[in-house]
N, C-alpha and C positions, 0 to 999 in steps of 0.2 A: 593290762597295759604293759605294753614289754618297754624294758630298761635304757637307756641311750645309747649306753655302750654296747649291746647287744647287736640294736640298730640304724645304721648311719644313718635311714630315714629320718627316721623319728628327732622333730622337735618341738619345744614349748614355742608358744606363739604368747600369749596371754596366762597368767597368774591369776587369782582371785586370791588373795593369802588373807584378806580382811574376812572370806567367809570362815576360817576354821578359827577367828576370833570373834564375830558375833554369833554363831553359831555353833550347837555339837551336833557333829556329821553323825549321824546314824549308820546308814549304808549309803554305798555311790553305786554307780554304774554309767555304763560308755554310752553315746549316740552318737550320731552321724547327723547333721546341718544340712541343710538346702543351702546353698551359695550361689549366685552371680559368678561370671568371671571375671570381670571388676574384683568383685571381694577374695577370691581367692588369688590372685598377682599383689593384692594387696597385704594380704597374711602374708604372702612368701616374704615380706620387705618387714616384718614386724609390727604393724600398725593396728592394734585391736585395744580395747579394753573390754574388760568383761566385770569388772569392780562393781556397776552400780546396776546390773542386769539379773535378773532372775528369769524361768522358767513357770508357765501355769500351760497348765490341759483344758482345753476347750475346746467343745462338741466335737469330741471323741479325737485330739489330737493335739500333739505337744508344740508348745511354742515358746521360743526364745525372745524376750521381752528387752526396750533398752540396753541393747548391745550395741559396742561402736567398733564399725572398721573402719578407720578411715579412705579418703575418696582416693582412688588410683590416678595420677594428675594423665597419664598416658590411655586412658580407655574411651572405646569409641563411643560405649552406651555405657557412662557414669551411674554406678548404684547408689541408693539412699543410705546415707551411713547407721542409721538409728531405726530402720527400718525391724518386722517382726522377720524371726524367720525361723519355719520350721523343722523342728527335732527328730529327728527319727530312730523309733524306738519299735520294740514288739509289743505287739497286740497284750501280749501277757503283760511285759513290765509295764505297758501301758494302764493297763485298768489299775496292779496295784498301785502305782504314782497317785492315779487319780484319789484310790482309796485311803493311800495313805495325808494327801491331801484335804480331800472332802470329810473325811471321816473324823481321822487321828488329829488333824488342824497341825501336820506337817508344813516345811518350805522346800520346794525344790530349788537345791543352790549351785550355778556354775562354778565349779573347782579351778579346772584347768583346758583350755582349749590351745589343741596341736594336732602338728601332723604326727600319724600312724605310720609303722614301718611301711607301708606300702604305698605312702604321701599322701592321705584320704585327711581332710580336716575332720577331726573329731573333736568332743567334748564331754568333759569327764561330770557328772552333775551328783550333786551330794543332796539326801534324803535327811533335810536336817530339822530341827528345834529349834527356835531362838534362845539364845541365853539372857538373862537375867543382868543387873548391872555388878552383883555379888557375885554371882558365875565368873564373869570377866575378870574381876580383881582377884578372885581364889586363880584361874589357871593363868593369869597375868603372874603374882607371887610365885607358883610352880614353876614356869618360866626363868626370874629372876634369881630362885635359887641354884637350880640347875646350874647358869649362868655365872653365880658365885661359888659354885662347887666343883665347880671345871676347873676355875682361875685357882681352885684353893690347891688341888692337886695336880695341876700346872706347878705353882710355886715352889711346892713339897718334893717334887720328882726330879 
């Protein structure tokens, strides 16, 4: 995933920040979305959420589950906003998802979805674990001090 400043294309549409807190990301990797053109005039205006949506593989193919764009009020043939819609991925990274699901009792978790320098909507999806409620509060703490450790030598400097 290339940097902003690199590429004028390139922007975030949607955030998922809740998953790198209920979850530890393992590994990620990119895919590519089936879209409507409803939905993508509707990206371009900011209108997504991705917070309550997950991804599963079913009979041999990736799907994006509880996703919201919202409706483009200008389209001629209006999409469903919460509709499935497929991932596209490789055959390879495809089976390991699978395995890493079916097997390991992984989550596949949307990170971040934007446009790519070349304005293609992508989305980034993380290979994760759920955490625990003691997990949380330990990298919650980690956080906080960090937090009070900046301020300290902020103050000091």
């Amino acid at each position: 995933m290339a940097k902003p400043k690199d590429n004028p294309n390139y922007k975030v549409i949607a955030d998922n920040r809740r998953a790198r807190f209920d979850y530890a990301i393992e590994d990620d990797l990119e895919a590519g979305i089936v879209l409507q053109g409803s939905e993508v005039k509707s990206l371009r205006e900011n209108s997504a959420n991705i917070t309550e949506c997950y991804a599963a593989v079913e009979d041999g193919e990736l799907w994006l589950v509880n996703s919201y764009i919202a409706p483009y009020n200008r389209a001629m043939f209006p999409h469903e906003e919460r509709r499935r819609r497929k991932l596209l991925v490789s055959r390879k990274e495809l089976s390991r998802l699978w395995n890493e699901t079916q097997r390991k009792g992984m989550t596949i978790v949307p990170l971040v979805l934007y446009f790519n320098d070349k304005g293609m909507v992508k989305m980034k999806l993380g290979i994760a674990k759920g955490k625990k409620t003691h997990d949380k509060r330990e990298s919650e703490a980690k956080r906080d001090w960090g937090r009070q450790k900046q301020r300290l030598l902020k103050n000091a400097g």
